[in-house]
N, C-alpha and C positions, 0 to 999 in steps of 0.2 A: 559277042555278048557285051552288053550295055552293063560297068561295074556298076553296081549297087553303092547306095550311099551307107561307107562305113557307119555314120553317126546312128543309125536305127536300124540297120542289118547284119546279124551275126554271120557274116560271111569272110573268110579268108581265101588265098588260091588252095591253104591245105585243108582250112577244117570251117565248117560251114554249119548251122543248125538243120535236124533232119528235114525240116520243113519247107527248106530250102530246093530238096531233091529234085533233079527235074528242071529247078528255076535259073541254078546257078551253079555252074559245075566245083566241083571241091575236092581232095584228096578224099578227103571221109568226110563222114557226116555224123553226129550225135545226137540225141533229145536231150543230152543235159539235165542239169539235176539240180532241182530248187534249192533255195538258202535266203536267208536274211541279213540285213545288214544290222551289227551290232556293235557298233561306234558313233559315237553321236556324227561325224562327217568323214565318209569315206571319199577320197579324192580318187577320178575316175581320167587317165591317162589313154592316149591312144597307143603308147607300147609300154611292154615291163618294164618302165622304168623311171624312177622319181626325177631324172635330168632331162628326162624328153622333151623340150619345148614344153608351153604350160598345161595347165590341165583342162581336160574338156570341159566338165559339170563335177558334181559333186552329190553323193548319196547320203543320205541320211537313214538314221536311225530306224530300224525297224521294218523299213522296206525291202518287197518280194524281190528276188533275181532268180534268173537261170545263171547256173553257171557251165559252161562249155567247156572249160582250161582249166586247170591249175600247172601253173610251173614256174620252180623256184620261186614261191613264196608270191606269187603274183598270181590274180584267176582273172580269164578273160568272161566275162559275164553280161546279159544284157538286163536292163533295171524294166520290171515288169511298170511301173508309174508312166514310163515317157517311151519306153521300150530303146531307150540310148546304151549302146553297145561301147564297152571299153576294157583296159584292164585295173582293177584294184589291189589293194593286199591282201593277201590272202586271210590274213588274221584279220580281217576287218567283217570275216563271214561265221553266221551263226545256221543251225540247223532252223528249217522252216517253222516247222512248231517250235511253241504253242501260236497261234496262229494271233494278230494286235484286236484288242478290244476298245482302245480309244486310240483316238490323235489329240497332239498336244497342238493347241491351240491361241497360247499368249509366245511372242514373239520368240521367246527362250525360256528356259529354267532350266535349274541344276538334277542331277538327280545324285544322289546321296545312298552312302552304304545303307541308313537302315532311315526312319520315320522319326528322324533327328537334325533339325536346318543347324545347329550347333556342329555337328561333324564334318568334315573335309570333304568337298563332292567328288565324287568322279568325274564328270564332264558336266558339260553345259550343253543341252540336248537345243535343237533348233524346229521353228514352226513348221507342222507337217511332218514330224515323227512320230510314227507307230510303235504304241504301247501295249503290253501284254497285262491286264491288273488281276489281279488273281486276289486281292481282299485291299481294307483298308486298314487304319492304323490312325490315332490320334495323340500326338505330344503338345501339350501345355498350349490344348485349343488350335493346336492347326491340324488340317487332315492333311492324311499323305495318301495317295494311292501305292499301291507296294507291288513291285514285280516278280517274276517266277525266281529271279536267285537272290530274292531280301531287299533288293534297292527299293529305292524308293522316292518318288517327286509328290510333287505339291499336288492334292487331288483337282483343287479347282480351276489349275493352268490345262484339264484335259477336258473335251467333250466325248461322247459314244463316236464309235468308226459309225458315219451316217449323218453325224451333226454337222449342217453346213452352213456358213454366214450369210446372213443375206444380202450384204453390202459390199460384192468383192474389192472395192474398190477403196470404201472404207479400210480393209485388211492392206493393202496397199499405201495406203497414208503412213500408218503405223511404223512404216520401214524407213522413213522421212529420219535421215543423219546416218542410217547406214553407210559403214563404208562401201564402196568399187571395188570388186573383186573380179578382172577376168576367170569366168569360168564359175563363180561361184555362186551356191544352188543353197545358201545361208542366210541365217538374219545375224550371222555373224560377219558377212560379204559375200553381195552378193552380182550380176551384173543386170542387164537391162531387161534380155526375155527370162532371167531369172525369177524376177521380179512380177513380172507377169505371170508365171504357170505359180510360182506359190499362192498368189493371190488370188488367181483363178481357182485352183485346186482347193485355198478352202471353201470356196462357195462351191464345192464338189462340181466344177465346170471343167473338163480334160482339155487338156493344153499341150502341144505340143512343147520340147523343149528350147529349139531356138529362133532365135528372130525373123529367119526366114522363113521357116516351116510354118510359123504363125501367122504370117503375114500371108502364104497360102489356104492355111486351115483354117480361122478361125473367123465366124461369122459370113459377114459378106462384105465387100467391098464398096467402098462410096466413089463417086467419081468426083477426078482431082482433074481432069482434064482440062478446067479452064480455073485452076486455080483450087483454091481448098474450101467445101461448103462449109457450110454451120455445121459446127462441131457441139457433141453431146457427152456429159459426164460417162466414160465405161469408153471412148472412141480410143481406139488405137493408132498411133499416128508412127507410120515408118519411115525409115530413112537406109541407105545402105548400113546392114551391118548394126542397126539400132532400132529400137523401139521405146517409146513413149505413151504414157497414159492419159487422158484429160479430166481433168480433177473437176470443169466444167466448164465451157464453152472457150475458155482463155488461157486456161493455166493446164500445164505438160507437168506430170510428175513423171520421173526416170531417173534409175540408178545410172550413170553416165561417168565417163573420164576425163570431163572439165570439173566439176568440180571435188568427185574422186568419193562422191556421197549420193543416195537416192536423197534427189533435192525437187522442190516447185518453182517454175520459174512460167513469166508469161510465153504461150505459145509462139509470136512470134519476134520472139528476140533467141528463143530455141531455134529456132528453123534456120533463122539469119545466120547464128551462130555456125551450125552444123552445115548448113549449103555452104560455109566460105572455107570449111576446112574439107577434107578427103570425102568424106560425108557425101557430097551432092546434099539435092533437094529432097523434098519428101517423096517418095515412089508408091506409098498405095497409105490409107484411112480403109479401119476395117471396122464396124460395128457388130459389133455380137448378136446374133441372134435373137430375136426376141425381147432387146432392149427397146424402149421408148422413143 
């Protein structure tokens, strides 16, 4: 039996999703049991446990899961967004209803006990969280949208679940001083195919979660085989292990571990850079469908 790729298959040798039956043999089997994430960023580990080596990805606020596992305070769960299997904290899960009525939409914002920016936040919610608004509220001319337990964020940081941007790329600029985060799925850190599926995702385009998979999935391929063609704004440019965006024809933007920020820099003094370290050269240019 060919193992399955942990990153997007809930499968172990003892416990395996029911779905699996059949495909991949397993102690048991479950259908698990939906939940949401209700922490502005749930850090998603390949074992229970916070010392593990670093972390895979990272969930955000408001988003679907199954969960398969709970023990000792850890549940092994896969994120319905990217379908990336891992384990997180257990207190990091909310029951699935009431079901998000926006996403937040500006890079970050606080969300606050009540429709008060003078009060102490609770967190600092990141782009691409799923919100529940259940009415609004207005203090001293700002609106708030308000969720099911009182809190409350800025209403105009959120669009309708449906509203999508039309510039994905644009959305990707925005992230330009972020820091490098292996693993992180934030506009608080984040890393390279990170970068990519948020940005994709807000022009509601589905994305695989890492670099490779993307570099499978998305779009279609250009051929590099005699070198790198003319490159177009939205062109995705790989490398082992890395991913990069072209801001248009010349310039590479990518959240990267040379300079430890999503930074623009000319395409090729990128490529130079990366072929002379571990990196190699570029291995596939993928354009997205549909593009220009």
């Amino acid at each position: 039996m060919t193992t399955p790729d942990r990153r997007t298959t809930p499968w172990r040798p003892d416990l395996a999703s029911a779905y699996l039956k059949g495909v991949h043999e397993a102690e048991r089997y479950t259908n698990g049991t939906p939940a949401r994430i209700a922490v502005a960023i749930a850090p998603m580990r390949p074992e229970p446990s916070p010392d593990d080596r670093s972390l895979d990805t990272e969930l955000l606020f408001g988003e679907a899961v199954t969960v398969y596992e709970r023990h000792e305070g850890w549940a092994w769960v896969q994120n319905a967004a990217d379908d990336y299997v891992g384990w997180i904290a257990e207190s990091a899960l909310a029951p699935i209803d009431p079901r998000p009525t926006h996403r937040l939409a500006e890079l970050r914002s606080f969300r606050y006990p009540g429709p008060e920016l003078r009060a102490p936040a609770l967190e600092c919610l990141s782009i691409g969280s799923h919100l529940t608004v259940v009415g609004e509220a207005e203090t001293r001319g700002t609106r708030y949208a308000l969720l099911p337990d009182g809190s409350a964020v800025i209403a105009r940081h959120l669009v309708p679940i449906g509203t999508h941007a039309e510039d994905w790329v644009a959305v990707a600029e925005r992230f330009l001083g972020t820091p490098y985060l292996w693993g992180g799925r934030s506009s608080i850190g984040l890393d390279c195919s990170a970068l990519v599926q948020l940005a994709l995702d807000a022009a509601g385009i589905a994305c695989p979660r890492d670099s490779d998979m993307q570099a499978r999935d998305l779009g279609h391929a250009l051929d590099i085989s005699e070198g790198l063609p003319p490159l177009w704004r939205g062109d995705l440019v790989f490398s082992k292990g890395h991913v990069g965006i072209m801001r248009d024809g010349e310039t590479l933007l990518h959240a990267n571990g040379y300079t430890m920020t999503t930074s623009s820099e000319p395409l090729a003094g990128a490529v130079a850079r990366i072929a002379a370290a571990e990196y190699g050269a570029v291995t596939a240019v993928r354009r997205l469908d549909g593009a220009a």
